[in-house]
N, C-alpha and C positions, 0 to 999 in steps of 0.2 A: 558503572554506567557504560551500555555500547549505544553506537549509534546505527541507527536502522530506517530504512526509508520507505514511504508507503509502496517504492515501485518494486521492491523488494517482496512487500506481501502482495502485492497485487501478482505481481506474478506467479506468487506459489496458490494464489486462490487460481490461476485460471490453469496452471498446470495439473491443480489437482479437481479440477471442474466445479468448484466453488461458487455462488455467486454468478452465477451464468445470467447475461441478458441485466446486470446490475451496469450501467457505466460507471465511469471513473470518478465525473467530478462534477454530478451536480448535486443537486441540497439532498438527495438520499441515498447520493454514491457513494461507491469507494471510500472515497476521500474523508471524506465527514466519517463515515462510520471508523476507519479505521485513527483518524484522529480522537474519536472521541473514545472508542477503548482503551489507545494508548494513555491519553487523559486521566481513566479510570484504573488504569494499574501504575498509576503515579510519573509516567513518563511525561515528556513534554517539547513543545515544535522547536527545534534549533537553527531550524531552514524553508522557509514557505516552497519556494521556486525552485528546485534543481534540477538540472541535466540528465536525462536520464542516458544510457550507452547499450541500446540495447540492437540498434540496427546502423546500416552507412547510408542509409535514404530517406529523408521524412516523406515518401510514399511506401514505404513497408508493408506487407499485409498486416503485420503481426502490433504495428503503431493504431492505434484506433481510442475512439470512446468507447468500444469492448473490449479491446484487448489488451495493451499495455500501454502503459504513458509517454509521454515527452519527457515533462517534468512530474518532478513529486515533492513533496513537504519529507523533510529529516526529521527523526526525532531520536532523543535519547532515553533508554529508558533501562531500570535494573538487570543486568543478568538473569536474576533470578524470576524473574516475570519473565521471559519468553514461553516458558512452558503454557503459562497462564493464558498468553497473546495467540500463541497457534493452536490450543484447546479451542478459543473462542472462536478464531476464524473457523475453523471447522467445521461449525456448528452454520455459518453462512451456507 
């Protein structure tokens, strides 16, 4: 099991223009969907609320409900599913 955090895929969906114009964290954001895939490749939350370390100002450009989070939900999930996990976002 590794552990991986939503701000981790949220970042690589917006680096690779993924999900554009999706926010982060309301009932059909981010958030929810990428917990509920992890969900469905048998992962699971080990962390609701975490820190996330991505700027030294919470006025950032790059901090937003489009762009990257504050905080994110941890989750652990098989090795062997990551393949599966960034197959899927992909496809966002």
């Amino acid at each position: 099991m590794i552990k991986i955090g939503a701000d981790e895929l949220i970042l690589w969906l917006r680096k690779n223009g993924k999900a554009i114009n999706v926010p982060n964290d309301e009932i059909h954001g981010l958030g929810v969907k990428i917990k509920r895939t992890i969900e469905e490749l048998g992962g699971h939350l080990v962390e609701e609320s975490y820190e996330c370390y991505w700027a030294n100002d919470d006025n950032d450009k790059n901090i937003g409900q489009y762009n990257l989070p504050q905080t994110a939900a941890q989750y652990q999930i098989e090795e062997k599913q990551l393949f599966a996990l960034y197959n899927e976002l992909n496809k966002w």
